[in-house]
N, C-alpha and C positions, 0 to 999 in steps of 0.2 A: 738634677733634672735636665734634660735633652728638650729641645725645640719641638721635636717631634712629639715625646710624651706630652710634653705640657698643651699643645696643639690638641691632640687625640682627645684631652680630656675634658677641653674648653667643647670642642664639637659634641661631646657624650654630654656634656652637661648641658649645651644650649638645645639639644636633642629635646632631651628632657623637658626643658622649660618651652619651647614650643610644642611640642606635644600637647601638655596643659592648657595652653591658650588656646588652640585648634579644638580639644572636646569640649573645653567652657565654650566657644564660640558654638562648636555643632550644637552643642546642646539647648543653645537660648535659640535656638528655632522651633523643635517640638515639646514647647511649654506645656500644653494641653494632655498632650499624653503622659508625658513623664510625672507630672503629677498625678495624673491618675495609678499611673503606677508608683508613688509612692507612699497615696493614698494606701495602695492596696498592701505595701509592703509593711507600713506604721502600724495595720490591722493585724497583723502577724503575730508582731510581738510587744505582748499585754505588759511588758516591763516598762517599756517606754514614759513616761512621765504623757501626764493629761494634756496640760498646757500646750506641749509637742504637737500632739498629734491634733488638738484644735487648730493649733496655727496653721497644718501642711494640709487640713481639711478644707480651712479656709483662704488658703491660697489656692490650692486647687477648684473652690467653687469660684473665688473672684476670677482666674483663669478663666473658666467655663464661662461666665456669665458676659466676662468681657470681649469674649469671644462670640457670642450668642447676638449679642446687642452691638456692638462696637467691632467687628473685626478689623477695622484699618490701624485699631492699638496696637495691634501685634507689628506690626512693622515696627514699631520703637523697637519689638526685642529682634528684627529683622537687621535692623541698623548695630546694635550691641552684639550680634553674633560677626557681622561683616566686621567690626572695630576690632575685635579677637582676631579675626583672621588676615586682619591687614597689618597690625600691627603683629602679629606670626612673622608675615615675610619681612618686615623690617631686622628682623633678627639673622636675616641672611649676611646680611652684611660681617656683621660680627662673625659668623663662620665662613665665611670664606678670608677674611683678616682685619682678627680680635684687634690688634695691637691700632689699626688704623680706624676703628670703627668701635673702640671702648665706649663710646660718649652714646650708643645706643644699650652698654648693656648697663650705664648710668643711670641713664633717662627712663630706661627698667626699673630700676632700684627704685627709681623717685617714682613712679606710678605705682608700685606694691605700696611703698611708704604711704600715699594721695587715698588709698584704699582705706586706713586707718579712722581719719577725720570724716571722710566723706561717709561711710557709717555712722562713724558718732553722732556728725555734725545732720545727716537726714535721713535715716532709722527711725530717729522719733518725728522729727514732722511727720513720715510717711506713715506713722502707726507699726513700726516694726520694732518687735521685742526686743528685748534687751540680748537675751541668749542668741537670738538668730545674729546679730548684727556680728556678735563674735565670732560664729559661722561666717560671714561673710567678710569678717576683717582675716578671719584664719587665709584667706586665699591671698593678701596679702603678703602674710609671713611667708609659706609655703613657696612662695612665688620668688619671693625674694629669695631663699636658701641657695636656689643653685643659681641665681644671680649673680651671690656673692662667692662662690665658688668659683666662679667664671671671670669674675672680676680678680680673685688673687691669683689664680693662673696667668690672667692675660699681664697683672703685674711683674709676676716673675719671665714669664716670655719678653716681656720690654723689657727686664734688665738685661736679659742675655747679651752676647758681643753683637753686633748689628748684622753682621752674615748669619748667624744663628737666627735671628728674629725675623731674617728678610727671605729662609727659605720657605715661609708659607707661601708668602705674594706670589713667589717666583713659581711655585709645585701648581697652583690655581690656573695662575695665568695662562 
């Protein structure tokens, strides 16, 4: 493997993993809708398990209501869309050069991993199911995959001879 390859595919893969952060973030702003469109979508199809679709009914009404009564909540999930997207652009760093800037696509890894506990640990204070929680620890795993893809590229790019590893810096600059 060439500098070059191994480059191309740290940037395809941090592509990737920003991307996902960027729509989880747009997404935690229109709460209220997209539940209601899931609402509509769960009504769909009658396969779906009971439990299910009470949950995404009743997230969608505590939505609504918390909206109705309370709209300054929503800004919590104002703040959680803006966290997504700031932490986005910290991943620039890593693509414009992995080799110098590994310790953010670490510090990745250990915020997928933080995704784990923090479920466990307040899913049930918060009253949330069992099943969802696993939904929401999947974004963890998920999250982590082309992390770790990212992270054994930028491995083998630092072993390279050091003019090989130093023509990213230099093609950027």
């Amino acid at each position: 493997m060439d500098a070059r390859w191994l480059e191309k595919r740290i940037r395809i893969w941090l592509v990737v993993f920003v991307v996902g952060l960027v729509i989880s973030g747009l997404t935690a702003f229109p709460l209220e809708t997209e539940t209601g469109w899931l609402v509509d979508l769960v009504h769909r199809f009658s396969w779906l398990p009971d439990p299910l679709v009470d949950w995404i009914e009743r997230t969608h009404e505590g939505v609504v209501d918390t909206n109705d009564k309370y709209p300054f909540m929503a800004y919590g999930t104002d703040w959680l869309a803006f966290a997504h997207l700031t932490i986005a652009v910290a991943f620039w760093g890593p693509f414009r050069d992995p080799v110098r800037n590994v310790w953010v696509v670490q510090w990745g890894l250990v915020a997928c991993a933080a995704i784990i506990p923090l479920a466990l640990i307040c899913g049930p204070l918060r009253g949330i199911p069992l099943y969802w929680r696993f939904i929401d620890m999947s974004f963890g795993v998920f999250g982590a995959l082309p992390l770790l893809v990212v992270l054994k590229y930028i491995r083998k790019l630092s072993a390279l001879p050091l003019p090989a590893a130093n023509r990213l810096t230099e093609s950027i600059n």
